[in-house]
N, C-alpha and C positions, 0 to 999 in steps of 0.2 A: 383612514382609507378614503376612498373617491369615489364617489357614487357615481359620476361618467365614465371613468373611467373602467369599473366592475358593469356599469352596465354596456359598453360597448364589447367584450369580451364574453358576456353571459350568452351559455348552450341554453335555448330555451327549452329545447328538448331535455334536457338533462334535469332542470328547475320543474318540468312537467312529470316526471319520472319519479323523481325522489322529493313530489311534495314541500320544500323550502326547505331539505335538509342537506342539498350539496353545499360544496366548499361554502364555511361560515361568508367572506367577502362579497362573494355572489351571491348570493339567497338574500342576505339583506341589503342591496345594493340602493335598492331604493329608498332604503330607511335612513341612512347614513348619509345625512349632510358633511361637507366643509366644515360650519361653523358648531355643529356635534364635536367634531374632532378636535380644533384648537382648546374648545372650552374645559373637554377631559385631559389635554396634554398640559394645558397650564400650570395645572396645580403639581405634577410632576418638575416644570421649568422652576419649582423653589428648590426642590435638593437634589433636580440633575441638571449636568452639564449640561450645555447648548452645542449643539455639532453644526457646523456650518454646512449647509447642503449648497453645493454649487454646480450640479447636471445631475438630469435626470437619462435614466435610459430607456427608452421607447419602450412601451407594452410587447411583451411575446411569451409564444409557448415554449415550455424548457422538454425537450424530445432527448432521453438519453439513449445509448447501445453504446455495444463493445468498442466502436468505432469512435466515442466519446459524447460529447450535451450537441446538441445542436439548440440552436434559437429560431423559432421561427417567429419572424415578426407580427401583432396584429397588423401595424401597417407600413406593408411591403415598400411604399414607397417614401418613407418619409425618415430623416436620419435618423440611426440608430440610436445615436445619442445627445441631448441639446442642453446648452447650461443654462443658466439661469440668466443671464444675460440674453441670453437668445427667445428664452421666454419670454421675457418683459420686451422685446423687441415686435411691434403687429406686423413692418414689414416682411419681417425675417418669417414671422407664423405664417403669413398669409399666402406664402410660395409655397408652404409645405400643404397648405389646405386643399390649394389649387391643385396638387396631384395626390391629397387623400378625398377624397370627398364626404367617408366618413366621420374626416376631424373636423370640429367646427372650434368657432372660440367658446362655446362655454368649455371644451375638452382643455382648453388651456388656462380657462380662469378657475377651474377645480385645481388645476397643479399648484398654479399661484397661493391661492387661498390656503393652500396646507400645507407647504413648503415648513412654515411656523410651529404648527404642529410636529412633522416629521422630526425637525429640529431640536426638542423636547424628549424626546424617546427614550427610556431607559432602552441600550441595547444590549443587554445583557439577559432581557428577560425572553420567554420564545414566541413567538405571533401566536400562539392560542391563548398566552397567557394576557399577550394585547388586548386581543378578543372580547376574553372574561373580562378583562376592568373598564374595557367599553362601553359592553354591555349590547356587543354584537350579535350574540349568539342566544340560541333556544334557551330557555327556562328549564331547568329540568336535570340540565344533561351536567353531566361530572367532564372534569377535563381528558379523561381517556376516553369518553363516551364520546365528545367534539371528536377528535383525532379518528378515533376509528370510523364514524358517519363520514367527516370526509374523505376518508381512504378509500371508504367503502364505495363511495359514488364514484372514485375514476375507475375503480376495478369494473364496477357495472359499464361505466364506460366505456373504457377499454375492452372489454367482452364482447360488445354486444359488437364494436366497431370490428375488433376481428375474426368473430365469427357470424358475423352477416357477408362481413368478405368473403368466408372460406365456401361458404354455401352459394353466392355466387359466381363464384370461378369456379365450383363443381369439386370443391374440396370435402363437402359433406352435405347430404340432401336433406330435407325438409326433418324429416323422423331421428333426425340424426342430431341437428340443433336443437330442437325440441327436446331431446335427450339428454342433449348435452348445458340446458337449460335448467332442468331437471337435476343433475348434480351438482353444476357447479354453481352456478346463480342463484338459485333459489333457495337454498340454506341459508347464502348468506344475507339475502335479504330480510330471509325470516326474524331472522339476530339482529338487524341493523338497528338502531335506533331513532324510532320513529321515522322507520321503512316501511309502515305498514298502505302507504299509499304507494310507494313505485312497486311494493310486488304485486298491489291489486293490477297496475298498468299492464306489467311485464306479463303477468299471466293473461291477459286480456290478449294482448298480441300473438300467444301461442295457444289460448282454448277457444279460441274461433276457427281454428283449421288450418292448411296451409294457402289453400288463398286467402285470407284475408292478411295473413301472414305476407305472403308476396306482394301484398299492395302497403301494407306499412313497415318491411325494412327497408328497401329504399329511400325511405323518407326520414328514417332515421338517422341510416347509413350518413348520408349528406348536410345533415343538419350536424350531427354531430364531429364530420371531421371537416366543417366547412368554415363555423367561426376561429374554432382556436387552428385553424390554418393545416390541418394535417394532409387533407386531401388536396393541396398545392404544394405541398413537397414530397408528397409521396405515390406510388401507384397503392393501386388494389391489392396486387400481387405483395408487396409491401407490408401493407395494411396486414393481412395474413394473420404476422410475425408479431403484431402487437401482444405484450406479454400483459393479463392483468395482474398477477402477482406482484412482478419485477411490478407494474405502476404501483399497486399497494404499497409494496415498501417503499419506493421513495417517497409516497406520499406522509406516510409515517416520519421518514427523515426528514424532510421539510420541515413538517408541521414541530416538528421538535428542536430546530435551529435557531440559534438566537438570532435576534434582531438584524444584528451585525453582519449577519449573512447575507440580508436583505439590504441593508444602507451600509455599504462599503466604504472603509476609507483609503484616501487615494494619497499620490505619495505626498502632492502637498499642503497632507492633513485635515484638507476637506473629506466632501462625503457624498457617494453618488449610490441613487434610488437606483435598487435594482429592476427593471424592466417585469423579471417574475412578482415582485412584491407588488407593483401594478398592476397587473393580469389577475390579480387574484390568487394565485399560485397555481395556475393552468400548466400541468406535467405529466407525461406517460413515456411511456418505458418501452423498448427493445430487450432491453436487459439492464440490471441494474445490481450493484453490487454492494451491499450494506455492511461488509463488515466491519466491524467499528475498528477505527487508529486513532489509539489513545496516547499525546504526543508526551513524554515522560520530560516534564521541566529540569530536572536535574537526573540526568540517566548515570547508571553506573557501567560504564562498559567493562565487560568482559575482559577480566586483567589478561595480558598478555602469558604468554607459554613459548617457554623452548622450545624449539624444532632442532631436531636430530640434522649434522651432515653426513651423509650415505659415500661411499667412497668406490669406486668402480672398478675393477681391472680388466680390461678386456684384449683379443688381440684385434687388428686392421681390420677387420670380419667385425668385429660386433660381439665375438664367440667370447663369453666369459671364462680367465685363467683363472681367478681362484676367488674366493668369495669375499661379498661385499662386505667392508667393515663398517660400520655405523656410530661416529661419536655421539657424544652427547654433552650436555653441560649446561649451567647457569645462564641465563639471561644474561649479555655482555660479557661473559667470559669468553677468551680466547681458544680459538683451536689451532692445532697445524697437520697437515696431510703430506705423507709420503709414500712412494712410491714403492711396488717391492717389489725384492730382488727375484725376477725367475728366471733359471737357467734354461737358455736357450733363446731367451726374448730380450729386446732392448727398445726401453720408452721413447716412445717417436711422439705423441702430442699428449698435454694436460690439458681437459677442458674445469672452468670451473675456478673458483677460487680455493686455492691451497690453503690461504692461511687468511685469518678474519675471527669475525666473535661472532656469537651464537646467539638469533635473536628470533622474531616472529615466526621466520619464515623460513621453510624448509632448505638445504640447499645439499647442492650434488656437487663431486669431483669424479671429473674419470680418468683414468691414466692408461692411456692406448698402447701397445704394444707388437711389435713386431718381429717377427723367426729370424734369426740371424746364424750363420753355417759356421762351425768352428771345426779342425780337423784334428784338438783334442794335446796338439805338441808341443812346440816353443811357438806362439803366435802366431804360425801360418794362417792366413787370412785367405777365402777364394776373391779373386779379382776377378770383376765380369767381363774383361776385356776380349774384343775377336782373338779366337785363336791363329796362329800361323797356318798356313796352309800344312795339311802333314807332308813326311818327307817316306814313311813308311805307314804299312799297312798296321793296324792294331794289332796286341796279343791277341789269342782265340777269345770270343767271347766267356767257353763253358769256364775258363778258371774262375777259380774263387777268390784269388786276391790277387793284385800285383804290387812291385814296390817302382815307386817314381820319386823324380830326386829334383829339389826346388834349386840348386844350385848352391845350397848351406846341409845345416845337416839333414838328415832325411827325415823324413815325414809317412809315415805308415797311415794308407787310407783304404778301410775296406768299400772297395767296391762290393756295388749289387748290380746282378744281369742286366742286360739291354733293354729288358721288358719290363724290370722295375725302375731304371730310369727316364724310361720313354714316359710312365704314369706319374712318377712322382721325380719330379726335376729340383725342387728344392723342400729342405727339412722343414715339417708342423709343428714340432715337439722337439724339447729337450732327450728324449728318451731316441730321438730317428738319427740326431745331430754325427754321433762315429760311427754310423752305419750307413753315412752317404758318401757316394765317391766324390771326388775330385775330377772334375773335366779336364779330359786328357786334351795335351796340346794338337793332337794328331784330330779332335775329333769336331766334327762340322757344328757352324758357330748358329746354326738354329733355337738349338734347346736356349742359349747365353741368352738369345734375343727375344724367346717365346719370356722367357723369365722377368728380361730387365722390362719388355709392355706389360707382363703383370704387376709389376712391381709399380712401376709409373698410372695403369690403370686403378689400381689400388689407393695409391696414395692423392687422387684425383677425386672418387667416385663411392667411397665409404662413407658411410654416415655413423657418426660415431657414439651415438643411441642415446646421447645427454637431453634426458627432459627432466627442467626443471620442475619442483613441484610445488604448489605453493599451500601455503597453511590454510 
């Protein structure tokens, strides 16, 4: 690690608070030379790999929400990412200086000098386990002991930062933070490990009263979302919504990451320093979502399964004539679909594949059907054609049947009243088909025509109810 580079990033407030027990990097920033670091990484460079590091990327805070990470840079102005060439280059640094003024060249000759180091890394192992063979961290503490103290401090973080916002934008008043200081902070500090100096602070802040209270959040507030940059990408109003949990667990996930998370490899085979691994691991949360995907190297997927074809009958309406059949069968076995016979109806469109094999995926046939007029004799057919003008007036309405003659043999067709075929002008059913008359020659070619626009309407404007369904 980098001791300018942890101390240009360290919350002093945060260091004041938790006593030297925030994030391990920070708290001993100052302790931790360059020439510390190569000397512990060498004796690893006899039985690990060497990784070429060739860019580093610029120090920043890692801000997650549902909306995804954001980076907020330590310094806003200066490229995100620079390689190693560009390092070793003073003109190329000395542009970037002139519009940080917080970077100076020792900030660059601590990159240099450990480049070597980094180089050396088992990255397999996870940055607290770094830590411990450092010899970075407290005396004392066990490795879940580390992990949870720094958890622990962005949660205090995160806390105080969003609930010093809420209370001034009038989200919750003085007795209210206090209270809520009371349940949720203060337990956990009680538990922290070698907490027992930020809760003495913390409680200081809130058993003085609410003014003295109103002259030290502010100065908190600012301090602390001023270095790792929160308060220039974000409002107050913002600020709010900072979750400490959601911060806890990530922090948790971090700190349990291997290396590799941190010195990425790139595609050609080099290896770039992550900007968080620089910062110290400076992170807080919106929301954060931990559940663990554990990627399975050899998965067995789910063997495949037959899907049934479903078979349809219906007529131009959509109105189903008789119930749907349902094959089935082996994986790549064939099927075939046919249509059937019903009297009074004749198949106008198949959607769907008839005939195929039987495989993942569900599939449908439907076989549409339409009313067709039979008069029941030797193949007399109605023709929609205009009729002739008549030449005489019709029989009486009231009879109940008449005989008319096609010019061959005769053909017997019961009519029905004027009134039943004013409503019903052509057969639904096989069951209606010799119980409908025959349009007389004599008689006005309306109904012919109301008939043949349903008929062309129909055969335009139905939808023929095929959804596919998939496995």
């Amino acid at each position: 690690m980098f001791k300018t580079t942890r101390t240009l990033v360290t919350t002093s407030l945060a260091l004041a608070l938790l006593g030297g027990v925030v994030s391990p990097s920070i708290a001993h920033a100052d302790s931790i030379t360059p020439s510390d670091n190569v000397a512990v990484t060498t004796k690893a460079a006899d039985t690990k790999a060497t990784y070429k590091i060739s860019s580093i990327e610029m120090p920043y805070t890692l801000v997650s929400s549902k909306a995804g990470n954001e980076k907020l840079p330590s310094f806003p102005n200066a490229p995100a990412v620079i390689t190693v060439d560009q390092l070793n280059d003073p003109e190329y640094l000395a542009k970037i200086e002139a519009d940080n003024p917080n970077l100076t060249s020792d900030f660059w000759s601590q990159l240099r000098d450990g480049i070597a180091g980094y180089e050396t890394l088992d990255l397999d192992k996870s940055l607290v386990d770094l830590q411990m063979e450092t010899g970075e961290l407290p005396e004392g503490l066990s490795k879940d002991d580390i992990i949870k103290s720094v958890a622990d401090s962005f949660y205090l973080q995160a806390w105080t930062i969003s609930r010093i916002a809420q209370e001034q934008l009038g989200q919750m008043d003085y007795s209210e933070i206090n209270a809520a200081y009371l349940k949720e902070l203060r337990p956990r500090l009680e538990t922290m490990a070698k907490g027992q100096e930020a809760l003495e602070k913390m409680d200081g802040v809130f058993d003085h009263g609410e003014e003295y209270y109103k002259i030290q959040a502010p100065i908190m507030l600012d301090v602390l979302t001023g270095e790792n940059k929160l308060s220039f990408r974000y409002t107050k109003e913002e600020l709010t919504k900072l979750d400490p949990d959601a911060t806890y667990r990530q922090m948790i996930s971090l700190y349990n990451k291997p290396l590799s998370f941190f010195i990425q490899k790139q595609p050609d085979g080099t290896y770039q320093i992550s900007g968080l691994f620089l910062s110290g691991i400076l992170a807080y949360s919106f929301w954060f979502d931990d559940t663990p995907v554990t990627p399975n190297p050899t998965p067995n997927p789910t063997p495949a399964t037959s899907q049934p074809v479903k078979v349809h009958y219906v007529d131009d309406h959509g109105k189903t004539l008789r119930a749907d059949k349902v094959l089935t069968g082996e994986l790549g076995e064939s099927y075939q679909t046919t249509p059937l016979d019903i009297d009074g109806y004749t198949v106008t469109n198949t959607t769907g594949d008839e005939s195929g094999t039987f495989d993942s995926t569900a599939k449908s046939v439907t076989y549409t059907y339409s009313a067709v007029l039979s008069n029941g004799g030797d193949g007399d057919q109605i023709v929609t054609t205009k009729p002739k003008k008549p030449t005489k007036k019709p029989a009486e309405t009231n009879k109940k049947t008449q005989q008319t003659t096609n010019g061959g043999q005769g053909a017997t067709v019961n009519e029905l009243p004027a009134s039943s075929r004013q409503t019903s002008p052509m057969a639904t059913s096989a069951t209606n088909v010799h119980n409908t008359a025959l349009p007389q020659t004599n008689e006005q070619s309306k109904t012919h025509l109301a008939v043949m626009g349903l008929a062309l309407l129909s055969a335009t404007l139905v939808v023929f109810g095929l959804k596919k369904r998939l496995s």
